[in-house]
N, C-alpha and C positions, 0 to 999 in steps of 0.2 A: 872379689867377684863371686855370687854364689851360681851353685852349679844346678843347672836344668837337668831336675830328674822324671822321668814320663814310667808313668804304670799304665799298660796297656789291658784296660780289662774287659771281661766279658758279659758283664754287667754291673747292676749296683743296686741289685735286690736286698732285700731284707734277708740277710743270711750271714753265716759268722766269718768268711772269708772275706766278703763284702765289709762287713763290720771292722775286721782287723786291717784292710785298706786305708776304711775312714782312720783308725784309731795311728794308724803310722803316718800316715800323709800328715794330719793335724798336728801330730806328735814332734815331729822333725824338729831341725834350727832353724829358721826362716833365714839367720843372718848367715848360713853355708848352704843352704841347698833351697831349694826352689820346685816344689814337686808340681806336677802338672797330671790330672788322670783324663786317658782316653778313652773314655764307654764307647768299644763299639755299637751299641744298641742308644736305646735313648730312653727316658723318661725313668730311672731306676726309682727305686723308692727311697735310694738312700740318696741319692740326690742334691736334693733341699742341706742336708748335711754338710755334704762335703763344700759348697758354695759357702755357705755357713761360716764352714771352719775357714773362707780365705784361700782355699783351693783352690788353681785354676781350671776347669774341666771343661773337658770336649765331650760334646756326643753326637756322632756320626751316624748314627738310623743304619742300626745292618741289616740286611733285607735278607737273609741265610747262606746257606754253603754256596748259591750256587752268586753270591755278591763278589766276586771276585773285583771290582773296583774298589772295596773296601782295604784293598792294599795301599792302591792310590793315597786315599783318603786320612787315612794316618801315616804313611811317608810325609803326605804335604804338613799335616801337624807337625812332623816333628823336623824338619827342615826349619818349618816355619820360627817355629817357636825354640831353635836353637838348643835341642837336648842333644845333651852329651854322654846321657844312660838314659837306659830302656829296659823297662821290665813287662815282660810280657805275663800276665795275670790273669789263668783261669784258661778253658777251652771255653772258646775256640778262638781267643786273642792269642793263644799260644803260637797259635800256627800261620796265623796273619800277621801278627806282631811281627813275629820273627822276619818274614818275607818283607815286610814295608823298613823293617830296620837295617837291613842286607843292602837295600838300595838305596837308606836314608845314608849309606855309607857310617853307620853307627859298628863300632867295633866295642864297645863297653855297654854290656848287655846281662845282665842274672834273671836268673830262670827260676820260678818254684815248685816246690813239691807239695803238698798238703795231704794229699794220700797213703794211705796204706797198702795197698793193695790196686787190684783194677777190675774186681768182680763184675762191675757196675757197668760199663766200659765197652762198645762194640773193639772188636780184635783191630780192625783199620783202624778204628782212633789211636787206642793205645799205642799201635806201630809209628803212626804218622808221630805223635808227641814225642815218643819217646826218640827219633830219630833229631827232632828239634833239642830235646834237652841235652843228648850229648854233643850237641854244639856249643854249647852256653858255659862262656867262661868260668861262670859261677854260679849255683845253683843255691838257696836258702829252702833247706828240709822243718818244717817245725817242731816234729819228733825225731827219736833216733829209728821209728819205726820208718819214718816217712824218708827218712837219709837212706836204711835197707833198700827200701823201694826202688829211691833212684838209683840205687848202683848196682841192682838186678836189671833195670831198665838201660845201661849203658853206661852210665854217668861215671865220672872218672872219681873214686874216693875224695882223693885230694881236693878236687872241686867241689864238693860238699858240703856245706855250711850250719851247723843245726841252730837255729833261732826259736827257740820257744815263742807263741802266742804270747802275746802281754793283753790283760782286761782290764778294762776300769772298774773302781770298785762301783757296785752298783748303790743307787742311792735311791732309797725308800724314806716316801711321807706319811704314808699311811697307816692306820693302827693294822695288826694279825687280824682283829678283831670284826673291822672295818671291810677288808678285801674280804675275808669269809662270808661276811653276812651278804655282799655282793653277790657272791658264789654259789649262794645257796650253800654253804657249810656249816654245820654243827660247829661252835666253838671247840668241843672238845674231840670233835671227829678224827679220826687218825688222816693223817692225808699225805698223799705220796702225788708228786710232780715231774712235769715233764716239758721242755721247752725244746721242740726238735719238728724240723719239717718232715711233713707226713711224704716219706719217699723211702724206697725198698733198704735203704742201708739203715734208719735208725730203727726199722721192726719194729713198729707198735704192736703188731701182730704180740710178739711174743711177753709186753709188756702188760697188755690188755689182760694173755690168759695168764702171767706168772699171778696180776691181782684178783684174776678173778680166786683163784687158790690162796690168798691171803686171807683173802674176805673168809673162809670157812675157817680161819685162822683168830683172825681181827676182826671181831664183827664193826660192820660200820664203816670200814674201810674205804676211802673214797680216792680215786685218781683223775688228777688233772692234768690235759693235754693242751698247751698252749703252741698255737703254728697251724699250720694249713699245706696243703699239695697236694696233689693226684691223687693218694691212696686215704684221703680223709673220709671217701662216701664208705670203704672198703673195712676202715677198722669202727666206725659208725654202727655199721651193717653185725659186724663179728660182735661188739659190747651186746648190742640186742638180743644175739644169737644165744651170747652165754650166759643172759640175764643180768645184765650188768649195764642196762640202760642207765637206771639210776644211781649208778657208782659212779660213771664216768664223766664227768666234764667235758667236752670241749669248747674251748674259748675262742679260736678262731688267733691270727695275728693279733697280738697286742703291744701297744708303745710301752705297757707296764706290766711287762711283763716278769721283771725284776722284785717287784710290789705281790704279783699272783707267787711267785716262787716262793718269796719269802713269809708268806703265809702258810706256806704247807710244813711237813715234818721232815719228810725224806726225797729227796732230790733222784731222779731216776733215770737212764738212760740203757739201751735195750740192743744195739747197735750190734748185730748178728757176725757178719763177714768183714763189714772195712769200716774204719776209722780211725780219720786224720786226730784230731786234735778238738774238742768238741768245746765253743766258749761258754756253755750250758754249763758245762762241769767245773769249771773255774768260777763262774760266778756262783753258783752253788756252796763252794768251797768260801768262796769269801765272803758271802753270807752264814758262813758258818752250817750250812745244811750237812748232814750226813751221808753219802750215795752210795745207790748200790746199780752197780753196771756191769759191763762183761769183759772178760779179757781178752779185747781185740783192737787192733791197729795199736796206735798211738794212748789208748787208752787208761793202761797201766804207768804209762808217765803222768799221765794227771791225776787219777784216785791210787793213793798205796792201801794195797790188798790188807785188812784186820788194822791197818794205822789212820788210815780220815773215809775206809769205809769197807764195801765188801765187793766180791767180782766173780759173775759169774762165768761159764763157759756160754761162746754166742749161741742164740736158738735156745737153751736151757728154760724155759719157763719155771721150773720147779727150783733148777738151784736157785733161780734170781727172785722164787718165791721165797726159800728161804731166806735168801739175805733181806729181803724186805722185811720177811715177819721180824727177826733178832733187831734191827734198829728200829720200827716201831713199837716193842714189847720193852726195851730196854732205855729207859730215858737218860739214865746215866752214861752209857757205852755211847749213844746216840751225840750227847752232848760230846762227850770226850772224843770224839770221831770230826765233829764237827769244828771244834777247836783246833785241832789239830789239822785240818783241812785250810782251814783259815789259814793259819801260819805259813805255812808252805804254800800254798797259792800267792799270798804275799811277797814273799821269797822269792821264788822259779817262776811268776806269769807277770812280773809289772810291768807297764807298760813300761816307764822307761827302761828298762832291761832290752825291750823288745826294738823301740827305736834305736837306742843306740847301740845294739848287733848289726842293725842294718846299715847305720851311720858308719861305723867303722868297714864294713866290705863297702862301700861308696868310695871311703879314700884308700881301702888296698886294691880296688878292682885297679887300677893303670899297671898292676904289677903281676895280673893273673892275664897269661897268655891263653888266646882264643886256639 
């Protein structure tokens, strides 16, 4: 008989937690476990996907903080539909989740961490989650930064779990040649990339001005921003500012965005105060790209500092200029960084590593006491 498993999530946006949902949910054994996702919201962009993959999904229209029926609403799913674990995924399914599973009389329940830090975070949210996590029998961290986290947060070591992200290797049709000339890019243009939603933690801010100081380095120099969010009009605004209308790309969300990435030379992420686990950096890595990023959250477990790339301190615009210039200037070291990035991405992020981490705390949860 396979076992009803429910992910309680809080959406199903186009974004890398969302992503690694779809990628575990589809991943499973279909002939022992039986996943089932509840978006409390509805219409996500990933969606279409997970129907796709043969997923069973719910989506239940949350109407915000103040929907307290939304308890209701996934108790009766998960009554209904006979789950026996429940993972409550993402704020603010964390804190509903939890409450509809308390009365679904569900006692087999794992909690995640994806974070680093809580910089981001009103101080009552933080409280309220973190009061929920030290409930949960079992908790799956993705780093060992994001394992810190929760056991600053409450969470009992032991209950801790660290499951690395697993990605798919991404699959490219298209010529280098092909996507540039899209792009508007010199073939031989130096080009530096970036796949990351435009919101206070991945600091385009600082990545905008480390290029703009490449560029008096590199002449030609161009950077591509693929993603969208709230601070897109704001790092728009700053390119202009610093003369760097024409250096900069923005693409906007892209389905191929795998294809833009793998067009460019150096893979870049810029993320100041917190990060979880970024699957930008991973698929970078398995495209063999070289990166240069900073040394925060979870970060140093996916790029090794001078071994598949370089890391700067967060905010640094200048150091993460330089690490920019050194793997754009050095085609050799670039390569060799990027090989080596490969490999170990292969290694420590496959997906199946990542489903069956999770597969195995499914059948020891009956033996982790609440």
């Amino acid at each position: 008989m396979r076992l009803r498993v429910a992910f309680i999530t809080g959406g199903l946006d186009l974004a890398g937690a969302e992503q690694q949902l779809l990628y575990l949910t589809r991943g499973m054994d279909r002939n022992r476990f039986e996943p089932l996702v509840i978006n409390i919201r509805e219409h996500g962009a990933l969606a279409p996907e997970f129907r796709a993959s043969g997923v069973d999904l719910v989506e239940l229209g949350y109407h915000g903080k103040y929907d307290v029926g939304i308890i209701g609403r996934i108790r009766r799913v998960l009554v209904g539909r006979g789950v026996a674990i429940a993972c409550p995924y993402l704020w603010p399914a964390t804190i509903w989740g939890y409450a509809a599973l308390r009365l679904a009389g569900i006692s087999r329940w794992i909690a995640s961490e994806r974070n680093s830090d809580d910089l981001y975070d009103p101080r009552w949210q933080v409280d309220l989650e973190s009061r929920v996590l030290r409930r949960a029998p079992a908790l799956v961290a993705i780093t060992n930064a994001a394992r810190e986290f929760a056991v600053r947060r409450g969470v009992r070591p032991e209950r801790v779990r660290v499951i690395r992200i697993g990605v798919a290797p991404p699959v490219v049709t298209r010529s280098r040649d092909a996507v540039r000339r899209e792009l508007g890019l010199a073939p031989d243009a130096p080009v530096i990339a970036c796949v990351a939603r435009f919101g206070p933690q991945k600091d385009h801010a600082t990545l905008v001005r480390a290029t703009r100081l490449v560029r008096d380095r590199v002449p030609g120099v161009r950077l591509v921003l693929v993603g969208d969010g709230p601070l897109r009009p704001a790092i728009e605004a700053l390119a202009a500012e610093l003369g760097m209308r024409d250096a900069v790309v923005l693409t906007g969300i892209r389905s191929d965005a795998m294809e833009l990435l793998n067009a460019c030379d150096v893979a870049a992420l810029a993320s100041s105060r917190q990060e979880g686990c970024s699957n930008f950096l991973i698929e970078s890595a398995l495209l063999g790209k070289p990166i240069a990023s900073t040394r925060v959250g979870g970060i140093p477990e996916a790029v090794q500092d001078a071994e598949t790339g370089y890391l700067a301190p967060g905010g640094d615009a200048e150091a993460l200029a330089d690490a920019l210039t050194r793997l754009l200037c050095d085609s050799d070291l670039a390569r060799r960084f990027g090989a080596a990035g490969r490999r170990r991405a292969e290694q420590e992020f496959s997906l199946q590593a990542m489903v069956s981490g999770w597969e195995r705390l499914f059948d020891e949860l009956p033996n982790v006491r609440g």
